[in-house]
N, C-alpha and C positions, 0 to 999 in steps of 0.2 A: 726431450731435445736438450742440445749440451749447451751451453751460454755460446760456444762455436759457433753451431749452425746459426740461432738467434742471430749473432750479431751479421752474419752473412745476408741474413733475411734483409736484416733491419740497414745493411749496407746499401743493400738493393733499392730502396727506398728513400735513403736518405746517408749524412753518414754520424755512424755511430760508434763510439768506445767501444771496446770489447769490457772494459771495468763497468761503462754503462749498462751494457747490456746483464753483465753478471747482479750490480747491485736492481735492477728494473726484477730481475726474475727473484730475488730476495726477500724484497719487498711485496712482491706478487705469491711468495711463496712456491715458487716454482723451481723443479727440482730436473737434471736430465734421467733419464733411462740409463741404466747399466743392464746390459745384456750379456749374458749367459751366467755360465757355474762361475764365483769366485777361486780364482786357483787355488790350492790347498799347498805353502812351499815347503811344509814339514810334517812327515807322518814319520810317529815316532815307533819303533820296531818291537814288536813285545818281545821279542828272545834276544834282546841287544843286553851287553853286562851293562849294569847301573852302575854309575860312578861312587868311588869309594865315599864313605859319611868322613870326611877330615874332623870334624868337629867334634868328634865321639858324645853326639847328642844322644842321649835317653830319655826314649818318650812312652816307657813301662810304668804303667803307676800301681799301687795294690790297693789303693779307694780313690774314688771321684775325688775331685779339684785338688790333687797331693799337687800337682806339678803347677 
């Protein structure tokens, strides 16, 4: 449940912060539910050009720890 509804509840009953109700469930360890897939907002394209190296880095070595 999201500290939202809590504090709804806990209206119901009495009245209560919505900051109370978030530090009550903090303190209790209590977390809300997220429900379903998280949206994915970037899938990167494998046949897409990759952007030029401006830095003309070289990262060729001809033995371990040269670079």
């Amino acid at each position: 449940m999201s500290a939202r509804r809590i504090t709804r509840a806990l209206r119901r009953k009495g009245v209560v912060a919505r900051c109370t109700a978030e530090r009550l469930m903090a303190e209790l360890g209590l977390e809300g539910v997220i429900r379903g897939r998280p949206h994915r907002t970037a899938v990167p394209e494998p046949s897409a050009p990759r952007p030029p190296d401006l830095l003309d880095r070289d990262f060729t070595a001809s033995w371990p720890d040269q670079l």
